[in-house]
C-alpha positions in Angstrom: 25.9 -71.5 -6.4 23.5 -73.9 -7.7 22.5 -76.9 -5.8 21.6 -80.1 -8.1 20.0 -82.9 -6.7 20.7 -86.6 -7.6 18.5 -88.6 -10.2 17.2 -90.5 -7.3 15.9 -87.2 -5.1 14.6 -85.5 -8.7 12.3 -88.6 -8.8 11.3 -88.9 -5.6 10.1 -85.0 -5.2 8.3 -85.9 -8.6 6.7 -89.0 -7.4 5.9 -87.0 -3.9 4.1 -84.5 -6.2 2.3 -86.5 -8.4 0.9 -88.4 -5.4 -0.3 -85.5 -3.8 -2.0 -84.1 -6.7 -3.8 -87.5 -6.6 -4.9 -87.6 -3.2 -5.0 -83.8 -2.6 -6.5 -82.1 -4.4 -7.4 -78.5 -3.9 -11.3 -79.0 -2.9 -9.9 -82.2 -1.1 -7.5 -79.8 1.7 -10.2 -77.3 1.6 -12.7 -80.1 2.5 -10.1 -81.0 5.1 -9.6 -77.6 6.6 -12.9 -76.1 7.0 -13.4 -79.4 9.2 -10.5 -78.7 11.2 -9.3 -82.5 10.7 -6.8 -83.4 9.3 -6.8 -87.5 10.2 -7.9 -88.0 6.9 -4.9 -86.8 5.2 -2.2 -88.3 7.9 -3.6 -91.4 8.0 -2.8 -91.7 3.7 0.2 -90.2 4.1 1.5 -92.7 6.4 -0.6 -95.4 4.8 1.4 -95.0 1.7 4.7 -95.0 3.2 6.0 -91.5 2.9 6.1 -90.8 7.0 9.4 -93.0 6.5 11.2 -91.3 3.8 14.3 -89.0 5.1 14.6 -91.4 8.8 17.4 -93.6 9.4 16.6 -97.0 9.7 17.9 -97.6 13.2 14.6 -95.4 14.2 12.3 -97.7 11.7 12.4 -95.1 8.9 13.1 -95.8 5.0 16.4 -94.1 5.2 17.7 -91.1 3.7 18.4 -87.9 5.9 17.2 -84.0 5.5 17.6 -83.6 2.0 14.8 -86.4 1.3 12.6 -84.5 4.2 13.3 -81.2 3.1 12.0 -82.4 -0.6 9.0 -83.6 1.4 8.6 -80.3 3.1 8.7 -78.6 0.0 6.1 -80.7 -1.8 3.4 -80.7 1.1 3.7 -77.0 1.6 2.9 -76.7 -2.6 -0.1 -78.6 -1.8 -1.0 -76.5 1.2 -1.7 -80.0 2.9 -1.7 -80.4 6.7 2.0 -81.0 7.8 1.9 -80.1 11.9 1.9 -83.8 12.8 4.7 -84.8 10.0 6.8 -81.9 11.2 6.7 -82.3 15.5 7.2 -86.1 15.0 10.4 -85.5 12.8 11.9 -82.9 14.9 11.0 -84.8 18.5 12.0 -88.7 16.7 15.6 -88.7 17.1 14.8 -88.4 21.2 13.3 -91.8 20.9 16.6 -93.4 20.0 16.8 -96.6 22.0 13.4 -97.0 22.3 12.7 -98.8 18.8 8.7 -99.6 19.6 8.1 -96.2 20.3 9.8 -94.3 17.2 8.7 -97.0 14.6 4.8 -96.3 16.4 5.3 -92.9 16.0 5.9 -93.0 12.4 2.9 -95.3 12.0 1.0 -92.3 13.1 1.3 -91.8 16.9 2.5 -88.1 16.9 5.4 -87.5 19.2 5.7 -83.5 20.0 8.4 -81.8 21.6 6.7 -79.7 24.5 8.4 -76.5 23.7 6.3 -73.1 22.0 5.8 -73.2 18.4 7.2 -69.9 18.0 10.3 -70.5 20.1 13.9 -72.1 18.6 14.2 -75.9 19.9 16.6 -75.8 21.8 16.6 -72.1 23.8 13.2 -73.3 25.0 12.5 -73.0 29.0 13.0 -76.2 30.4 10.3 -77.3 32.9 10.9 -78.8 36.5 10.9 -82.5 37.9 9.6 -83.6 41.1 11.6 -86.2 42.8 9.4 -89.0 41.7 10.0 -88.1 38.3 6.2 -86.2 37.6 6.3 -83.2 35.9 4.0 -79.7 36.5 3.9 -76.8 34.4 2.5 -75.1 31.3 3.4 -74.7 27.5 1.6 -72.3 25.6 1.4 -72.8 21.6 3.0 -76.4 21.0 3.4 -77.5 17.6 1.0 -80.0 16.7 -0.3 -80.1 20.6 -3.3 -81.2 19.8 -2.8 -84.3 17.9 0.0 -85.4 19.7 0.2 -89.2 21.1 2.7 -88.2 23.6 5.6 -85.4 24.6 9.1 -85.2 24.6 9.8 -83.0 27.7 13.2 -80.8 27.9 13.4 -80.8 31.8 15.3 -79.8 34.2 17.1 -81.5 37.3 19.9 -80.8 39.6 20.7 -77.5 37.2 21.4 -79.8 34.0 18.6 -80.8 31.4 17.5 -84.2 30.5 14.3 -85.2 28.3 11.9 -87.1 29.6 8.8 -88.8 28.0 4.6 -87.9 28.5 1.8 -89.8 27.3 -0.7 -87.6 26.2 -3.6 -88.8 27.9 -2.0 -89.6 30.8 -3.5 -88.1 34.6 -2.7 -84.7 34.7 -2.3 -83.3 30.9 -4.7 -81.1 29.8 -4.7 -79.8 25.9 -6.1 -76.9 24.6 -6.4 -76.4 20.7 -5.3 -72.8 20.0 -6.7 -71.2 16.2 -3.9 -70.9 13.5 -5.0 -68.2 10.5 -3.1 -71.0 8.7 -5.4 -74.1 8.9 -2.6 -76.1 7.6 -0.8 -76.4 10.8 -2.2 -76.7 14.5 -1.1 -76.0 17.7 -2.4 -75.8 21.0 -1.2 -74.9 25.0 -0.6 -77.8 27.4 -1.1 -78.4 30.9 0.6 -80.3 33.1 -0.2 -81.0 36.7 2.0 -83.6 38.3 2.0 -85.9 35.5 3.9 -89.0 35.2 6.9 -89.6 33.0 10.1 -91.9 32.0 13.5 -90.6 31.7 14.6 -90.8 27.8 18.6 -91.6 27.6 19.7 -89.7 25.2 21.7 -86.0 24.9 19.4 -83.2 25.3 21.5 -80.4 24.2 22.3 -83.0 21.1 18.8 -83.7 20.5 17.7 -80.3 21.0 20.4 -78.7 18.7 19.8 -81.1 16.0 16.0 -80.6 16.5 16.9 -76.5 16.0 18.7 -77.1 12.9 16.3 -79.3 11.1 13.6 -77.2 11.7 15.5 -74.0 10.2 15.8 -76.3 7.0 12.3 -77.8 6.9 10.5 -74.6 7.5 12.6 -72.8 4.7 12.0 -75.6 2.5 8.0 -75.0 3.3 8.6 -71.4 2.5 10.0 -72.6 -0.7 7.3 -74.7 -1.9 4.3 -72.3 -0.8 6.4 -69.2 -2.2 7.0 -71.0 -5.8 2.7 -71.3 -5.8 1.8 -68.6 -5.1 4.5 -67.5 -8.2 2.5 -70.4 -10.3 -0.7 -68.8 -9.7 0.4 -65.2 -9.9 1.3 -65.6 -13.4 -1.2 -67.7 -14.1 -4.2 -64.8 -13.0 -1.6 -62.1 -14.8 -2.4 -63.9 -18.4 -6.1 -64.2 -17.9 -7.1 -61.2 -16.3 -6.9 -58.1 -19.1 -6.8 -54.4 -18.8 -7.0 -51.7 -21.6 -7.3 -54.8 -23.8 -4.3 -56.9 -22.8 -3.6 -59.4 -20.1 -1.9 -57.1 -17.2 1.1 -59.6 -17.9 2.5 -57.7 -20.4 3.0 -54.5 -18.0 6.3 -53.9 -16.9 5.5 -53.5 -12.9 4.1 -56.8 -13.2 6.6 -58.9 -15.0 9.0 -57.4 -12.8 7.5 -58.5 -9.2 7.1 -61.8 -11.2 11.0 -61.8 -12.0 11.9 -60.6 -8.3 9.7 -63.8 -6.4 11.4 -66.0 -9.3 15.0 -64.7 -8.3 13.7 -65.4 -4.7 12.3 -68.8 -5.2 15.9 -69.9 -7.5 18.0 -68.8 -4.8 16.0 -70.2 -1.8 16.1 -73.5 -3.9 19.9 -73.9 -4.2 20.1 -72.4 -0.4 17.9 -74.8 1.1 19.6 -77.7 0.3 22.9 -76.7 0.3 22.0 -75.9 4.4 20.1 -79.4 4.7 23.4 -81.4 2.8 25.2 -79.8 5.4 23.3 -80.2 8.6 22.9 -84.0 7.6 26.7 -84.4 7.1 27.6 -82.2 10.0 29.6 -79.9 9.0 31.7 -77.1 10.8 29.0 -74.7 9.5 25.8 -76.5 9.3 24.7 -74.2 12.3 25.2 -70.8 10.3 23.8 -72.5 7.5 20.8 -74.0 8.8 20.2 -70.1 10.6 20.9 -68.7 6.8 18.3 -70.4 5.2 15.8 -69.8 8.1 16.3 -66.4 8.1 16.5 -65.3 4.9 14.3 -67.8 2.6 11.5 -67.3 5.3 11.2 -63.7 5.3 11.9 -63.7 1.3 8.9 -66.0 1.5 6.3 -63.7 3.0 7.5 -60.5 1.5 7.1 -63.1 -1.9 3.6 -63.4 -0.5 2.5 -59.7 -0.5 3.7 -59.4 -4.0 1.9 -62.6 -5.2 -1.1 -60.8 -3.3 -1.1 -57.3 -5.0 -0.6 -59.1 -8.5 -3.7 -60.8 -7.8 -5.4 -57.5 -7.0 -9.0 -58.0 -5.2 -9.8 -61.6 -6.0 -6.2 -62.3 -4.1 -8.3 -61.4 -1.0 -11.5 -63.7 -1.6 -12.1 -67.1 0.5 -12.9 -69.0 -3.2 -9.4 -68.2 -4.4 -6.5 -70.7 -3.2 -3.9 -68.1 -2.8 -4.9 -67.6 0.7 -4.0 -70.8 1.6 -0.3 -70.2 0.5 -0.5 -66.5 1.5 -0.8 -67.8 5.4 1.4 -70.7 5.6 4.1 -68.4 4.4 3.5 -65.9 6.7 3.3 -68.7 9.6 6.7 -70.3 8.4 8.6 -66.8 8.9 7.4 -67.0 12.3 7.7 -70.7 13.7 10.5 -72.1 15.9 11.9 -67.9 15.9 11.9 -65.2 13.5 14.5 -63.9 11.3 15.7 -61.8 13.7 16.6 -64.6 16.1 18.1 -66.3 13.5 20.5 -63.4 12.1 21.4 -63.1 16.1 22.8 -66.3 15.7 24.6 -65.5 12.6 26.1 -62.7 13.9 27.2 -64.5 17.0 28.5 -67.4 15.2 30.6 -65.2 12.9 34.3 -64.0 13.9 33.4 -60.2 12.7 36.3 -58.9 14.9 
C-alpha cells in the first residue's frame, strides 16, 4: 500500500524543508551542537510559527493532528536539527487540557516534559508517589528533554490509582542533571525531586499516557524516516564521486544494491508511517498495533539503514568533518527512545488474536 498525502500536507512538508534549509544550514546545526545549545534554533522555530502546526486549537495550536507533526518530524530529523524540546512538549501538551495559559505558553517555547525515562514507553512508566499535601519525592533518570524543560508533567500515584500532576521546574526541591547523548540532536537529563510542590492536572492519565505512547511510536518512526532517507541522499551522492579502478564505485553491483535495499526501506517506512499516524489521529480499532508497527519496524530498518549508509561511505563515513555522523546517531537513538523494537513487537504479539 501506498500512502499519498493531500496537496495541502505535500506543501507544507515542502515549505517546512525549504525553511529549514534557510535557517539551518549544515555549519549552522554544527555551530549549534558543538555548543551544546540549542535556544538558538527553538526560539526560530517557534518564532516563525511552526511549534503550532499539527495541535488542535482548543490547546492554542494551528490545527491539524499527527500527520502534519509527523511531516514535521520527518523534516527536522533530515536537517539533523535539535528536536528534544518540540518532541517532550508535543507528547506532554494534551495533559494541559483545561489549562489554556499554560499549553498556549508552552508552545511559545516553555518546554513542558513528561517526567518519565527517555528510553521507556509513555505510559508503562513507574509512577512516583504523593505525599498528602500534594509534594512529590523521587528520581527520574534520562528524561527527554530534562534539561530544558519549563516544567513536568508527573504520572503519580495515589490511593493505588494514577493521576498527573504538574512541577515547575525551578521550583524548591527539583534538581536537573544534563546527561551526554552521542546524538547532540536531542538532550536529556536525570531529575531530582525532594518534596517538591505540585497541582493536580484533571485530565485521564491512562488516556493521556496512551495517547502520549502512540504518538511517540509515530513521531520517532517518522524521524527514522527523515534521517534514514539522508543518509541514502549522501550515500549516493559519495558513491558517484569517489572512483575505483577508474570508475565511480556506483557502478558496482554490491553498491547499487545496498542503495536499492535502504531505498525499499525508506518507500515502505514512508507509506507505513502515515498510514499508522492517519490512524492514531482518527482512532481507530487498530491505531495501537499500528502505531507499535511502525515503531518497531521503521526504527530498526532505520539503523540497520545506517550501517549500510556507513560502509558505502567507507573511511570518510567515520570522520567528524563529514555530516553522516549526525544522521548515523540520531537513527541509532530513535531505535532506542520511548522502547525498543522488542518492546514494541511484545505489544504486537499481545494485541494480536494468534490463537
Amino acid at each position: 500500500m501506498q500512502w499519498k498525502l493531500s496537496e495541502e500536507q505535500d506543501a507544507y512538508q515542502q515549505t517546512v524543508r525549504d525553511w529549514l534549509a534557510d535557517v539551518a544550514p549544515s555549519e549552522k546545526v554544527r555551530q549549534w551542537l558543538d555548543a551544546a545549545d540549542h535556544s538558538a534554533f527553538t526560539a526560530r522555530f517557534v518564532a516563525d510559527g511552526w511549534a503550532g502546526v499539527g495541535i488542535p486549537e482548543d490547546l492554542g495550536g494551528q490545527g491539524g493532528g499527527l500527520v502534519e507533526l509527523a511531516l514535521t518530524a520527518e523534516e527536522l530529523a533530515r536537517a539533523a536539527v535539535p528536536s528534544s524540546a518540540w518532541l517532550a512538549t508535543v507528547l506532554a501538551l494534551p495533559a494541559l487540557a483545561g489549562r489554556p495559559g499554560l499549553a498556549e505558553a508552552s508552545l511559545a517555547g516553555e518546554t513542558v516534559a513528561l517526567l518519565v525515562p527517555a528510553e521507556t514507553v509513555p505510559d508503562t512508566a513507574a509512577p512516583l508517589t504523593v505525599a498528602a499535601d500534594g509534594t512529590i519525592s523521587g528520581t527520574v533518570s534520562r528524561v527527554l528533554a530534562g534539561d530544558r524543560a519549563t516544567r513536568f508533567v508527573v504520572p503519580v500515584t495515589r490511593d493505588g490509582l494514577r493521576e498527573l500532576r504538574l512541577v515547575e521546574a525551578d521550583a524548591q526541591g527539583v534538581g536537573i542533571l544534563p546527561r551526554p547523548l552521542l546524538d547532540r540532536s536531542r538532550s536529556v537529563a536525570d531529575v531530582i525531586i525532594e518534596q517538591a510542590a505540585s497541582v493536580p492536572l484533571n485530565v485521564d492519565a491512562t488516556v493521556v499516557l496512551d495517547r502520549a505512547s502512540q504518538q511517540a511510536a509515530v513521531l520517532l518512526a517518522a524521524d527514522s524516516l527523515g534521517a534514514t532517507e539522508r543518509m541514502l541522499g549522501l550515500a549516493v551522492e559519495y558513491s558517484k564521486q569517489r572512483h575505483q579502478f577508474g570508475v565511480p564505485i556506483g557502478s558496482f553491483q554490491a553498491v547499487k544494491h545496498a542503495a536499492a535495499t535502504i531505498l525499499v526501506g525508506v518507500e515502505a517506512a514512508r507509506s507505513a508511517v502515515y498510514f499508522a499516524a492517519a490512524s492514531v489521529e482518527s482512532g481507530a480499532p487498530q491505531a495501537a498495533l499500528h502505531a507499535a508497527a511502525v515503531k518497531a519496524q521503521v526504527t530498526a530498518e532505520g539503523a540497520h539503514a545506517a550501517d549500510s549508509a556507513l560502509t558505502l561511505h567507507g573511511a570518510i563515513g567515520y570522520t567528524w568533518e563529514h555530516d553522516l555522523h549526525l544522521f548515523y546517531k540520531r537513527a541509532k537513538l530513535d531505535e532506542k527512545l520511548c522502547g525498543t523494537a522488542a518492546v514494541w513487537n511484545e505489544r504486537i504479539a499481545d494485541g494480536l488474536a494468534l490463537v
